[in-house]
C-alpha positions, 0 to 999 in steps of 0.5 A, spaced: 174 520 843 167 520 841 163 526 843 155 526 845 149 530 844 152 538 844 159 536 844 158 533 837 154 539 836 160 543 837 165 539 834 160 538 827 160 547 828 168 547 828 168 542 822 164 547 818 168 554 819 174 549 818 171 547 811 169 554 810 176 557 812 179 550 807 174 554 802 176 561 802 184 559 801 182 553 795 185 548 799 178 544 797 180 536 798 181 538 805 174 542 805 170 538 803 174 532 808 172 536 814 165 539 810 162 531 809 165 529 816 161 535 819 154 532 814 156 525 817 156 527 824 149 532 824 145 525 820 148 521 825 145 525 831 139 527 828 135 520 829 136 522 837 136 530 837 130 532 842 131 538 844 137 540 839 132 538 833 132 545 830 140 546 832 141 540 829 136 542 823 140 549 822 147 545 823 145 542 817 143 547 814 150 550 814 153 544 812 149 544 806 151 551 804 157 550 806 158 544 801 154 547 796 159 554 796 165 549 795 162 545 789 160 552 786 167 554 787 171 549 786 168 549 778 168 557 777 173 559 773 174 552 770 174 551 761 170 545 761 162 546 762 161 543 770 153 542 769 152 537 774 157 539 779 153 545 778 146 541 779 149 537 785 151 545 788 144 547 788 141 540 790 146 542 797 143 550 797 135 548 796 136 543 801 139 548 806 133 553 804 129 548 805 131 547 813 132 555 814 125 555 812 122 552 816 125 553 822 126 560 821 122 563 815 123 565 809 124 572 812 129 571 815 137 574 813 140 567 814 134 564 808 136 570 804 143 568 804 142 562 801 137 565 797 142 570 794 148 565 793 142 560 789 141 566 785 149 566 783 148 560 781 143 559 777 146 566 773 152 560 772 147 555 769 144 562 765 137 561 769 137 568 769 129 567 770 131 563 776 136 567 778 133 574 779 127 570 783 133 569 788 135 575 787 128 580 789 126 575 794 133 577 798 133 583 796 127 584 800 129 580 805 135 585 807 132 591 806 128 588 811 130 585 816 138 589 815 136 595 811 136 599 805 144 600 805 147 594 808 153 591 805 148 585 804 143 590 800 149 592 796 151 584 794 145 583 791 145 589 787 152 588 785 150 581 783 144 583 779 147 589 775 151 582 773 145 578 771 142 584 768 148 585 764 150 578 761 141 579 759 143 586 755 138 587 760 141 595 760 136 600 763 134 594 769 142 593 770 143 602 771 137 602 775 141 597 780 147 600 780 145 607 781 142 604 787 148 601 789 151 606 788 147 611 792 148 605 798 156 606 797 155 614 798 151 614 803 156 609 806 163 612 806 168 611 812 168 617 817 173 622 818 179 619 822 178 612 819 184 609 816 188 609 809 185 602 807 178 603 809 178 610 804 182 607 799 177 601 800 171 605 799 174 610 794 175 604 789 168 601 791 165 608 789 169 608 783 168 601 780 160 602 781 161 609 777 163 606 772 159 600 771 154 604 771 157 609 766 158 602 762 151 600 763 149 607 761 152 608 755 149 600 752 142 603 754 142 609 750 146 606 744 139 601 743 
């Protein structure tokens, strides 16, 4: 049954969750079924959007994201050089930017995320110049907005310490990960919480340990 105004709204939202959740299990032909019905929808309403405009805007937006998150996954780990599938994910991600700019700004937390999954992607393209523009910009805007040790914070650092790594950018790369690491213990569960949530964290603050201690030892071996 057709749907109107908010209802097509509220079924092109449901679509893109639909698409994420597709994405996050690699079931990607449904994914990007149910993404491209969900870009289908918002175009079709923008033309008679009114005072859904900038929901419709935003809606598109994540759209975007999420169809740009699709592609990106879909040729992750893959043998064969993807450039242009690439090139079509950060086609999809500057769009997105693009809208959340302006509608929101460019420092709001939503604008970071696409800024710090842009970054990821041209870290994939070895635009590392690129990428770590991403990765400032977004890491300023969380720090900011979520502050200094937020999960998201820590997300960029991890992907920094990574960029800086494939660089043999040594010392850029320990500086990321003592903060980092500095975030995980500042952060650890308090007492009374579960097994898993510990374990989790201990493993998280092991894992930043040594990588850190990697990155160490490369700086001081130059």
């Amino acid at each position: 049954r057709k749907q109107n105004g908010k209802g097509d709204v509220q079924v092109a939202r449901a679509l893109v969750r639909l698409g994420e959740l597709n994405t996050a299990t690699h079931d990607f032909v449904k994914a990007k079924v149910v993404l491209q019905r969900a870009l289908t929808i918002v175009n079709e309403q923008q033309s008679a959007a009114g005072s859904l405009a900038a929901a419709l805007s935003l809606l598109t937006s994540d759209v975007l994201y999420a169809l740009g998150t699709l592609t990106m996954v879909q040729v992750s780990g893959t043998p064969e050089d993807t450039p242009e599938e690439l090139q079509t994910a950060e086609t999809y991600f500057t769009r997105a930017m693009s809208l959340r700019e302006a509608i929101l700004g460019s420092r709001h937390p939503d604008f970071a995320t696409v800024a710090n999954r842009l970054g990821s992607l041209y870290v994939e393209l070895d635009r590392f110049a690129d990428a770590e523009e991403c990765f400032r910009w977004a890491l300023s805007v969380r720090c900011e907005k979520l502050g200094e040790c937020s999960s998201r914070v820590l997300q960029t650092l991890r992907h920094m310490v990574n960029m800086y790594e494939l660089q043999e950018r040594w010392q850029d790369a320990a500086t990321a990960a003592e903060r980092g690491l500095a975030i995980l213990r500042s952060s650890a569960p308090p007492p009374g919480s579960s097994v898993q949530r510990r374990s989790k964290h201990s493993w998280e603050v092991a894992a930043m340990l040594l990588r850190l201690g990697s990155v160490q030892q490369c700086a001081g071996e130059r």
